[in-house]
C-alpha positions in Angstrom: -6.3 -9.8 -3.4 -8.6 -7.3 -2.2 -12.3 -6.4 -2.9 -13.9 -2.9 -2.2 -16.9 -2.1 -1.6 -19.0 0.3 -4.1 -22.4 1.9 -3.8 -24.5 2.8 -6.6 -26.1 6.1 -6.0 -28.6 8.6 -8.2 -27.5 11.9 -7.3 -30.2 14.6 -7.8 -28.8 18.0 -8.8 -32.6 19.3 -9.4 -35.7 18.0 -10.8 -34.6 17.3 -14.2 -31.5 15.9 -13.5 -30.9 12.5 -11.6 -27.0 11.4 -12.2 -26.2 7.8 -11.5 -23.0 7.0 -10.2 -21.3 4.5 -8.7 -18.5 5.5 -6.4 -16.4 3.5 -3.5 -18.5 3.5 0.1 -16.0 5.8 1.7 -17.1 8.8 -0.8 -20.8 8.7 -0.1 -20.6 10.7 3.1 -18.7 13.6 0.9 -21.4 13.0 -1.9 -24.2 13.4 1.1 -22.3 16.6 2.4 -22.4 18.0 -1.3 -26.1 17.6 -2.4 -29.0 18.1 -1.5 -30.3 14.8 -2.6 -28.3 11.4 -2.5 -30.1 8.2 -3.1 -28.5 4.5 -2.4 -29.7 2.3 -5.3 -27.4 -0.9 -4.4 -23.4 -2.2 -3.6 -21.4 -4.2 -5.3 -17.7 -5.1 -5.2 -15.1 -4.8 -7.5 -11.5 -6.6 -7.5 -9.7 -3.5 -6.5 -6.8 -2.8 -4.1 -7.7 0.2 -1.5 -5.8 3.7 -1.9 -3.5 4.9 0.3 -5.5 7.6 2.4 -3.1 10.2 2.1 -3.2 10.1 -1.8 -7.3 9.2 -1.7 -7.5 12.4 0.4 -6.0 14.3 -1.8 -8.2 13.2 -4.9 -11.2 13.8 -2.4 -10.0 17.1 -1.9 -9.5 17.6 -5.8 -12.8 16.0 -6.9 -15.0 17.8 -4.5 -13.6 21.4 -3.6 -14.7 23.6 -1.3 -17.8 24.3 0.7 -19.3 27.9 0.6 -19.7 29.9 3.8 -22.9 32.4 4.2 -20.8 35.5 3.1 -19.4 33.4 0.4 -16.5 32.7 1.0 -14.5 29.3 1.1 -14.9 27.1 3.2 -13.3 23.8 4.4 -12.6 21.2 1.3 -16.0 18.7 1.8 -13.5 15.8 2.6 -12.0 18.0 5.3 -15.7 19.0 6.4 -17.1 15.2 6.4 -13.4 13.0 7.9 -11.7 16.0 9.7 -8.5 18.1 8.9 -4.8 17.0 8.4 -3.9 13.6 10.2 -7.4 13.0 12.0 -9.1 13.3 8.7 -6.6 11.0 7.2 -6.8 8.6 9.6 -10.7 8.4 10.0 -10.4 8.3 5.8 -8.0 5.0 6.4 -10.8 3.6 8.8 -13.4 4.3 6.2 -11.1 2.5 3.6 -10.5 -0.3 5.5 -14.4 -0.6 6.8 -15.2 -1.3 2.7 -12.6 -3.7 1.9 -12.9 -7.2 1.8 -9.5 -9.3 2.0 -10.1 -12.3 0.0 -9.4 -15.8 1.8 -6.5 -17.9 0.4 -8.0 -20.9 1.5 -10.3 -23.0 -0.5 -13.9 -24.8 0.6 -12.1 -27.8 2.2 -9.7 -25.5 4.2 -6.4 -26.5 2.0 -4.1 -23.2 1.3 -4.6 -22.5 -2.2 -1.6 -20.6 -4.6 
């Protein structure tokens, strides 16, 4: 069994309104990319087995949108902006995945294998 690594964050969208949230460590750098103010309140980690990259990726991409150019238009999807595009991005997205899991040991205090 894995464990993943979470950070709790206060997003500030303006000055009267502070969102806490608490999202895997992998998504802060797209949170960072998106507002203007991103504050780290603490980590914690939660019995959950990491995503597949391709499929996180594409609920990055879904969650976030797209960035703004000057002239308005779109522009890159944030996760595209903050882990690269098509199989870079993916696979700097797996490295970030795998940098905030933590594999479980299957062996107990004294050393013995446990079931």
């Amino acid at each position: 069994m894995s464990k993943t690594k979470f950070v709790n964050v206060i997003v500030v969208r303006d000055a009267a309104l502070q969102i806490p949230q608490n999202v895997p460590a992998w998504e802060l750098p797209i949170l960072e990319a998106v507002h203007t103010t991103v504050t780290v309140t603490g980590e914690s980690l939660f019995d959950r087995e990491p995503p597949a990259a391709e499929d996180e990726f594409v609920r990055l991409r879904t969650k976030y949108g797209r960035s703004e150019n000057e002239d308005g238009s779109k522009g890159l999807p944030f996760v595209e902006a903050v882990y690269g595009q098509h199989g870079i991005g993916i696979g700097r997205l797996r490295d970030a995945i795998k940098a905030a899991t933590v594999e479980e040991s299957t062996e107990d205090l004294l050393g013995a294998a446990t079931a």
